[in-house]
N, C-alpha and C positions, 0 to 999 in steps of 0.2 A: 556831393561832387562840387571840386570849385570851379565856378564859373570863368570862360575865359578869358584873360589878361589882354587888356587891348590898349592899356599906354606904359610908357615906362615908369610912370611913378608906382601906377601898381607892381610891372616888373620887377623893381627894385625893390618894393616890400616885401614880395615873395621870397625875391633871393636871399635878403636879408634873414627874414624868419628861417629859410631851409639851411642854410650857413648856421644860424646859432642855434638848430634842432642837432646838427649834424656835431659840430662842438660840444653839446653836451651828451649826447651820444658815446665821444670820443674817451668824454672825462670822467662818463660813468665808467667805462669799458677799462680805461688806465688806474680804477680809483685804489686805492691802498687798503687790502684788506688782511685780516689778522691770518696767519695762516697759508696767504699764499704766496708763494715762490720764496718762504720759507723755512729755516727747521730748526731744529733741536740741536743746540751746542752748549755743551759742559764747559761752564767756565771757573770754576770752585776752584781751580790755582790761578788764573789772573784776578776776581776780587776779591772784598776783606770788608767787614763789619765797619760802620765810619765812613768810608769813600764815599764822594757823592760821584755818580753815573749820570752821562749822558745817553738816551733815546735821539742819536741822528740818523736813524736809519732811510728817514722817509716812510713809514708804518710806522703802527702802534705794534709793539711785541708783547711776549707775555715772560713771565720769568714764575721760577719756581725755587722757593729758598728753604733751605733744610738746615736746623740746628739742635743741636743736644746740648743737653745741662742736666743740673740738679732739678728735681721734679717743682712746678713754680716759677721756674727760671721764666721769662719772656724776651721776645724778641719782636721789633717793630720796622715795617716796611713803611718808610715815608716817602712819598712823589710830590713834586714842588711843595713840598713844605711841611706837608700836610700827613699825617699818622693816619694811613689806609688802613693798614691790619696789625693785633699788638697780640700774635699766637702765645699760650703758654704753651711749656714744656709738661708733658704727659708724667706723671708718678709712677707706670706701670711701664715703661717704653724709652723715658728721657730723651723723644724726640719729639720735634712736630715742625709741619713746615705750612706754608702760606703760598699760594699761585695768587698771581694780580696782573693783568694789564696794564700796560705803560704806555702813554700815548705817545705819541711824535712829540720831540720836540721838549718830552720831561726828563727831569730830573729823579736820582732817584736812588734811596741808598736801605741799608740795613744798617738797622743799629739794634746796639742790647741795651734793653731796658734794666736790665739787674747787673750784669755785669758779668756773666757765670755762662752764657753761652757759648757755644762753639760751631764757627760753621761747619758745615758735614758737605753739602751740597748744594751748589748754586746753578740752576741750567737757564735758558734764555731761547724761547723762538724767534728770531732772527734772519 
């Protein structure tokens, strides 16, 4: 139990602390999380292999990329810079795709490592 407040200095330390309990309270309760408020949008006729993409949404999204080729073929998902995932194409199937997380604020594109893929399918939780 806390003891009672009986000048203002301590008054003011109190409020101060319950103010910035209350603030972060606020900012867990507001925070950005994957999933919510959310969904699923097909966008396989607005992008193209090459484009670099912006993540302005304020969350991090997720995206899911679908490509077909010759069995071997690859395809590589890079965010600021960086080669996350480099899926081959299956021999049995001539598809395969990658899901990855994009955070706020990244960039982020598809490219073809061999030269022989073809996008099929590009969706985005957003």
């Amino acid at each position: 139990m806390r003891p009672p407040i009986t000048d203002n200095a301590a008054l003011n330390s109190w409020l101060t602390e319950a103010t910035r309990n209350i603030f972060l309270l606020e900012q867990k309760q507001n925070s950005s999380k994957l999933g919510e408020d959310q969904r699923w949008q097909t966008l396989t006729t607005s992008r193209s292999k090459g484009t670099l993409y912006k993540n302005d949404t304020g969350k991090p999204i997720m995206i899911c990329v679908t490509a077909s080729g010759n069995a071997g073929a690859r395809f590589r998902i890079v965010v600021n810079d960086v080669k996350v995932v480099t899926p081959q194409i299956h021999a049995n199937t001539y598809y395969n795709s990658a899901e990855i997380i994009i955070p706020n604020d990244a960039n982020y594109k598809m490219e073809d490592d061999s030269g022989t893929t073809t996008l099929q399918l590009w969706a985005e939780l957003r």
